[in-house]
C-alpha positions in Angstrom: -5.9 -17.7 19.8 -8.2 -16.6 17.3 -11.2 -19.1 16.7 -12.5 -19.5 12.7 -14.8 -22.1 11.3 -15.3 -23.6 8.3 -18.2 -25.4 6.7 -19.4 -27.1 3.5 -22.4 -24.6 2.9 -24.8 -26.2 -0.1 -28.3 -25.3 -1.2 -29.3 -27.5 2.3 -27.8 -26.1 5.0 -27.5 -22.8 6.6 -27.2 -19.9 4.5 -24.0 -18.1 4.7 -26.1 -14.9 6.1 -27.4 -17.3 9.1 -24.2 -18.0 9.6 -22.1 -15.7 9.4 -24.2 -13.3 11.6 -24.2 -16.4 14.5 -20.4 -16.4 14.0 -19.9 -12.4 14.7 -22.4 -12.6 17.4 -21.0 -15.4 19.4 -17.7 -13.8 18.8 -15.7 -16.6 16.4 -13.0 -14.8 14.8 -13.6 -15.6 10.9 -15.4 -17.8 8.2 -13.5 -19.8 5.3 -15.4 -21.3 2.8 -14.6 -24.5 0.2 -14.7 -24.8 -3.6 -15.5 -27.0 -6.0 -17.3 -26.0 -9.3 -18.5 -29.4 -10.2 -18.0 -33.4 -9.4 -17.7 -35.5 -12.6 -20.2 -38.2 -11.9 -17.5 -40.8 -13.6 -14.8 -40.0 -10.9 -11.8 -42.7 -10.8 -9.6 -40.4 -8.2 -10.1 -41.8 -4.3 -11.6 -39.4 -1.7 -8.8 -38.3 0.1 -10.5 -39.2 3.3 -11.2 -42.8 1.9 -14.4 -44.0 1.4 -17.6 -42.8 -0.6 -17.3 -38.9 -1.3 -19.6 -37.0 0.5 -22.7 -35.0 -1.0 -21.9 -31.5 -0.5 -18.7 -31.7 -2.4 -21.3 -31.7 -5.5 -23.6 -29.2 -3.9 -20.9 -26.6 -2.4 -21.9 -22.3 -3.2 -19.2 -20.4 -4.9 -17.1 -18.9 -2.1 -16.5 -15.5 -3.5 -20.7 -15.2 -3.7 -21.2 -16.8 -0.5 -18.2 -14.7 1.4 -19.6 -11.5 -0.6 -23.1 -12.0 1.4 -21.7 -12.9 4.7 -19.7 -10.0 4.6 -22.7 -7.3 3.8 -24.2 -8.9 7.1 -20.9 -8.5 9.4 -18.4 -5.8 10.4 -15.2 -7.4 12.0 -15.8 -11.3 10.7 -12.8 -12.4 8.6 -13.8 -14.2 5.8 -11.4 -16.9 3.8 -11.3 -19.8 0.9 -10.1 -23.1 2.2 -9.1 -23.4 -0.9 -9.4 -21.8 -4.3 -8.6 -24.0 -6.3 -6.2 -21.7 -8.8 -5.7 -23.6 -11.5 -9.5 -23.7 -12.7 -9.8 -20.2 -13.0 -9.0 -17.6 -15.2 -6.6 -15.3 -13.4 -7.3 -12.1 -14.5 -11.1 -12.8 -13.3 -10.1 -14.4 -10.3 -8.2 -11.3 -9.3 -10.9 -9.3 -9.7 -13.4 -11.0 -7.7 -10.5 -11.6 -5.1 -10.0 -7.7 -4.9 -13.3 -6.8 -5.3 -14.1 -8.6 -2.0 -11.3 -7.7 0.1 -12.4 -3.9 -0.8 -16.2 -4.3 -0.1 -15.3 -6.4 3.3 -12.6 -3.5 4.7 -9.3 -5.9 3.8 -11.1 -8.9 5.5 -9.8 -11.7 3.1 -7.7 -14.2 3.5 -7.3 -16.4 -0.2 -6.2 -19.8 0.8 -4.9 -21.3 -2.5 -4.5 -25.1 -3.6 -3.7 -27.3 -6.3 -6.8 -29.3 -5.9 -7.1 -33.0 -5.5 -9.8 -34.8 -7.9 -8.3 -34.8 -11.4 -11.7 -35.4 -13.4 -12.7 -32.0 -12.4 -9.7 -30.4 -12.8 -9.4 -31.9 -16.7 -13.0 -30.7 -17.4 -11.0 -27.2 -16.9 -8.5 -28.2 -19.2 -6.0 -28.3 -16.7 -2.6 -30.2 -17.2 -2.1 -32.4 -13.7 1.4 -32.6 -13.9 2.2 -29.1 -13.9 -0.8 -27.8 -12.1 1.7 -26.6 -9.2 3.3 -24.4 -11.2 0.4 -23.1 -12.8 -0.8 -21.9 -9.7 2.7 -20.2 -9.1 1.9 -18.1 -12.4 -1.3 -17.3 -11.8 -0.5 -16.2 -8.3 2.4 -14.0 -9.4 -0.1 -12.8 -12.2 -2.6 -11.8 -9.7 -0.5 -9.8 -7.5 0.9 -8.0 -10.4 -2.9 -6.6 -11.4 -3.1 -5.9 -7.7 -0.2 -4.0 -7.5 -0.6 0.0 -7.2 0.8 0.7 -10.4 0.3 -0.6 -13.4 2.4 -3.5 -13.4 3.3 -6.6 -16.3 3.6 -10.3 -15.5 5.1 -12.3 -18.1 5.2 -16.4 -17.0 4.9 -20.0 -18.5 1.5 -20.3 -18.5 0.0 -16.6 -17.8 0.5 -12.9 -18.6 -1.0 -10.0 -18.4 -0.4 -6.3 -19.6 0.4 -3.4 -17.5 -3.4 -2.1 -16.5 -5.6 0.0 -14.6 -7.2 -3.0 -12.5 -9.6 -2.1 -9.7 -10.7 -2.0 -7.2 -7.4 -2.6 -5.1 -7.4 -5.0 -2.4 -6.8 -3.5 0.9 -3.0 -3.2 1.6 -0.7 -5.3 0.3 -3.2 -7.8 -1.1 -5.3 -10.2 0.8 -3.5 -12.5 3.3 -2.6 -15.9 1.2 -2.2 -19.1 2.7 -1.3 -22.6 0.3 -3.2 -25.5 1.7 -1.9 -28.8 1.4 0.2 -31.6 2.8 3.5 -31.3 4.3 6.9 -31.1 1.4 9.0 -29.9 0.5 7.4 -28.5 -2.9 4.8 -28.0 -1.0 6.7 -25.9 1.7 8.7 -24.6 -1.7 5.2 -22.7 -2.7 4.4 -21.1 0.5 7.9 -19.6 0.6 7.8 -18.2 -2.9 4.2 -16.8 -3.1 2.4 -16.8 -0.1 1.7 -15.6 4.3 1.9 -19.1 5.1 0.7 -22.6 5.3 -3.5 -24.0 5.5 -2.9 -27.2 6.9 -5.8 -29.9 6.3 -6.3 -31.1 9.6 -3.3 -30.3 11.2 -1.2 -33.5 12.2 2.1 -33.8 12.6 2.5 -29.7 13.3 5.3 -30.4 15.4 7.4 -32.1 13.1 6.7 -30.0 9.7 7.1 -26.7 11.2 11.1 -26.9 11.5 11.1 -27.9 8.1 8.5 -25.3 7.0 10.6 -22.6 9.0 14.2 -23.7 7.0 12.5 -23.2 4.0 10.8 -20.3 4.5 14.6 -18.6 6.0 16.5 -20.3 2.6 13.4 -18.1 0.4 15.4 -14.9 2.8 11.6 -14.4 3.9 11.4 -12.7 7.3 10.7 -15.5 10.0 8.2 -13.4 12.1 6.1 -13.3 9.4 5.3 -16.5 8.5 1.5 -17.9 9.5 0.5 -21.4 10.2 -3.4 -22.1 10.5 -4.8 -25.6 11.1 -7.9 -26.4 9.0 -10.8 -28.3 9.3 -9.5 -29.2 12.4 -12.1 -31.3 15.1 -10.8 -29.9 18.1 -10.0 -31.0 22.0 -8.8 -28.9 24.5 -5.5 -31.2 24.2 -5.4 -30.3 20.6 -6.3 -26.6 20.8 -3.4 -26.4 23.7 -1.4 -28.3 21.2 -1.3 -25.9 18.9 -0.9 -22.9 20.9 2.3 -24.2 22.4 3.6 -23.9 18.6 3.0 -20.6 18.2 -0.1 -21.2 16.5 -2.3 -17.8 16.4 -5.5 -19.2 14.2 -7.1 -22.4 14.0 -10.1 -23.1 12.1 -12.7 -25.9 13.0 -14.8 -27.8 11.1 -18.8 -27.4 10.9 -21.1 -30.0 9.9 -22.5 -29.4 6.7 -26.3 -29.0 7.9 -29.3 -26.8 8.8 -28.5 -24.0 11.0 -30.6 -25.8 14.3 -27.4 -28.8 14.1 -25.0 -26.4 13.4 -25.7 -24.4 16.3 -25.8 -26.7 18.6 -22.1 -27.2 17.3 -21.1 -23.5 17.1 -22.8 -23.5 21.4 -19.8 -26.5 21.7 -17.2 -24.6 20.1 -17.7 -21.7 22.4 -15.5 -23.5 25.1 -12.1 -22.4 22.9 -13.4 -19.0 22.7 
C-alpha cells in the first residue's frame, strides 16, 4: 500500500520544500495539498468538523505554487490537491496550471476535485450553491477538452471553450482525478462520469459505500479495474491501515499536523511504521 500525507501548509509551518524532501527521503509515496483562497470573516456555514474553524483554513498556500516547489526538490514524490475546489476557478486557467504541473513534475499529479463546503466563500466567487455540482461537471469536461491532443471544443451549461492550441500537455491521458466528498449517490454519480475515483474525507464506512460506489461506476459502463479509492486525511492505526487493505485499497493518505517542521517530524518518524 502506498503511503501519502497531507497537511494544511500556511505561512507557519513547514515549507512545502522541507517537506516534501523529508517525505521522498523517508520514502512516503506522495504529497496532497488543500485549498482555500480566502475565509469570509462573517461565516454563517458550520465547520464540518463542528466546532470553531481552525486557523490555517485562512492561512492555507495555493496548492498549484506550493506542489510546483515541492516538485523542483523531488524526483519520484507524487504530488495531489485534496481538493480543488472547481467551481472558484476559471477553467481555462485552471487547466493550465493543472497541465503545466503535471508536465514540469514527469505526469506526477493527481487533481482531486470538490464542490467545496463554506458557502460565504464560494459566493465571494460568484458561485451559484445550488448548481455548483454541475458546474464542476462542465468545467471538468472543459478541461479535458483543452488537454486533449488535438484541438478539441467543449460546449456545456455553464463553460465553453474553442478548439485551441493549449499547452503544455499533461502527461498521458491527463492527470489522475479523484472527486472528494461524502458517500451518494450524486456524489458516486460524479466520480463515474468524470473522474479515476473517489477522495474520501476520512474514510468511514468504506465497507459499506464501496458496493454502491462499484454499481455505479459498472451502470456509467466504466471498466471495474480501473476504478481508485483513496482515504484522506485519514488518522491511522494498524487496525485501520489493515482495514483498508482488505478492500482493495492501494493509497491512503494521512493527515499531518499543521505545524513547524520539528512537530511534524516527529509525526512523519510515527508514520513510518505503515511504510
Amino acid at each position: 500500500m502506498r503511503i501519502s500525507v497531507t497537511a494544511f501548509l500556511t505561512d507557519r509551518t513547514v515549507t512545502p520544500v522541507g517537506l516534501a524532501r523529508e517525505l521522498e527521503r523517508r520514502g512516503f509515496a506522495g504529497l496532497y495539498l488543500p485549498e482555500h483562497t480566502h475565509i469570509p470573516v462573517e461565516r454563517r456555514t458550520p465547520y464540518p468538523a463542528g466546532g470553531e474553524l481552525p486557523e490555517e483554513y485562512g492561512r492555507t498556500l495555493d496548492p498549484f505554487v506550493a506542489l510546483g516547489q515541492a516538485s523542483a526538490v523531488t524526483e519520484r514524490l507524487t504530488l495531489g490537491t485534496g481538493i480543488t475546489l472547481v467551481a472558484q476557478h476559471d477553467p481555462i486557467d485552471l487547466a493550465k496550471q493543472a497541465a503545466t504541473l503535471d508536465h514540469l513534475s514527469g505526469g506526477r499529479l493527481t487533481l482531486g476535485v470538490g464542490f467545496g463546503w463554506n458557502r460565504e466563500e464560494a459566493a465571494d466567487h460568484g458561485v451559484d450553491w445550488a448548481s455548483r455540482r454541475e458546474l464542476v461537471r462542465d468545467r471538468m469536461g472543459l478541461m479535458k477538452a483543452l488537454w486533449a491532443a488535438e484541438p478539441t471544443a467543449h460546449k456545456g451549461e455553464f463553460a465553453s471553450v474553442r478548439a485551441s492550441f493549449a499547452y503544455p500537455k499533461p502527461v498521458g491521458d491527463g492527470p489522475r482525478v479523484l472527486v472528494g466528498g461524502a458517500a451518494g449517490p450524486k456524489l458516486f454519480a460524479h466520480v463515474a462520469a468524470y473522474a479515476d475515483g473517489w477522495l474520501p474525507i476520512g474514510g468511514r464506512g468504506l465497507a459499506d459505500a464501496l458496493p454502491r460506489l462499484r454499481a455505479a461506476w459498472a451502470d456509467a459502463g466504466r471498466d471495474p479495474g480501473r476504478l481508485q479509492v483513496v482515504p484522506y486525511a485519514v488518522v491511522p492505526s494498524p487496525g485501520k491501515i489493515e482495514h483498508y487493505a482488505g478492500l482493495g485499497i492501494e493509497e491512503v493518505v494521512l493527515q499531518l499536523p499543521s505545524s513547524g517542521e520539528a512537530e511534524v517530524l516527529r509525526v512523519l518518524d510515527d508514520y513510518a511504521q505503515y511504510l
